[in-house]
N, C-alpha and C positions, 0 to 999 in steps of 0.2 A: 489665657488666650492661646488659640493657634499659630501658627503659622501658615505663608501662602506661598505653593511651591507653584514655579512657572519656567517650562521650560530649562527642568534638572536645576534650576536655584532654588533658594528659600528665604524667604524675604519675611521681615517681621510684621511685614504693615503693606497697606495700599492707600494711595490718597486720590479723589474722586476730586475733579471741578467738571463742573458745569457752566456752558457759557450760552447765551441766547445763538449768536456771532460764529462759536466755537472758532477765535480767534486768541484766546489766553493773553489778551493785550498787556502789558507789564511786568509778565511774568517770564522769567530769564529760567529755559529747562537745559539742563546737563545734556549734549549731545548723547549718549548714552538710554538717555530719558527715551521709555516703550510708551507710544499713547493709542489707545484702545477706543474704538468709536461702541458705545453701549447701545447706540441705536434710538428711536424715540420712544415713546411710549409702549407699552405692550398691548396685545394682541387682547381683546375681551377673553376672560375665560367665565366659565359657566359652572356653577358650583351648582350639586345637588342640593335641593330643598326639601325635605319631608312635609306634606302636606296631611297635616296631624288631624285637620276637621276632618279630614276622609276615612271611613271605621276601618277601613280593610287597612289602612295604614296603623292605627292605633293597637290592634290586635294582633299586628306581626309579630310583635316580641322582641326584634332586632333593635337593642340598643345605639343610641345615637351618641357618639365619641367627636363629632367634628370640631375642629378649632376656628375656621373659619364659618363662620353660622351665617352668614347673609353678606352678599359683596352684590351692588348696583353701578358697575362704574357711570351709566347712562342717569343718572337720579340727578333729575334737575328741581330745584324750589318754585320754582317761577316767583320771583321775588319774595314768596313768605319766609317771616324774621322766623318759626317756629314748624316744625313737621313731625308729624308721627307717624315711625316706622316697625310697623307690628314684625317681629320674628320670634322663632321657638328658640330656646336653649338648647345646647347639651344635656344629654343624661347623667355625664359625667359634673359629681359634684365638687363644685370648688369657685375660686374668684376667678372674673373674670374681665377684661378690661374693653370696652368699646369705644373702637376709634373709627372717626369719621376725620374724611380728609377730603378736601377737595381743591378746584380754581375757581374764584369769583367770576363775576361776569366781566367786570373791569381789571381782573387778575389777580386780584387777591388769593394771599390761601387761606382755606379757611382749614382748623384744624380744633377735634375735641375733642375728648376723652371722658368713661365715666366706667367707674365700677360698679359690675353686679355680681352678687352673689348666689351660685344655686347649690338649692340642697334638694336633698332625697324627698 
């Protein structure tokens, strides 16, 4: 692992809490102690999507390398147990892990995982 240099030190680690409150109720910090507000949520971003039905896309040639293949942060269930979310792969072959993350409706999180494998 690295190191995290901040303000000419070098520090072996950082530790992250999160509070609803951001009041750190029981927790005794070293005057010393730097705290960082990370802000809330981020900002939507917008990933390019290759829209591979389309021929003139299919015939470019320009291979497709992205890691990030499909981000909705807006994707809601409307209470279905089950969804299906069509996207392309990479060109790039090898394993791959898809993770879905989100907040319930009553705040749960919901969180899964599943490997795919693409080849040539």
């Amino acid at each position: 692992m690295g190191h995290y240099i901040f303000g000419g030190q070098r520090f072996d680690g950082i530790l992250s809490f999160s509070t609803y409150k951001g009041d750190y109720q029981g927790i005794k910090l070293d005057p010393a102690t730097q705290l960082f507000n990370k802000g809330c949520t981020q900002a939507t971003r917008y990933f390019y999507t290759p829209a591979y039905e389309e021929e003139k896309v299919k015939t470019l040639g320009k291979p497709d390398f992205r890691h990030t293949l499909l981000w909705i942060p807006t994707l809601q269930s409307n209470g279905q147990k089950e969804m299906t979310i069509p996207f392309y792969t990479s060109d790039l072959p090898g394993e791959y892990t898809i993770t879905v993350e989100g907040v319930g409706k009553n705040g749960t999180i919901v969180n899964a995982t599943h490997t795919i494998i693409v080849t040539n």
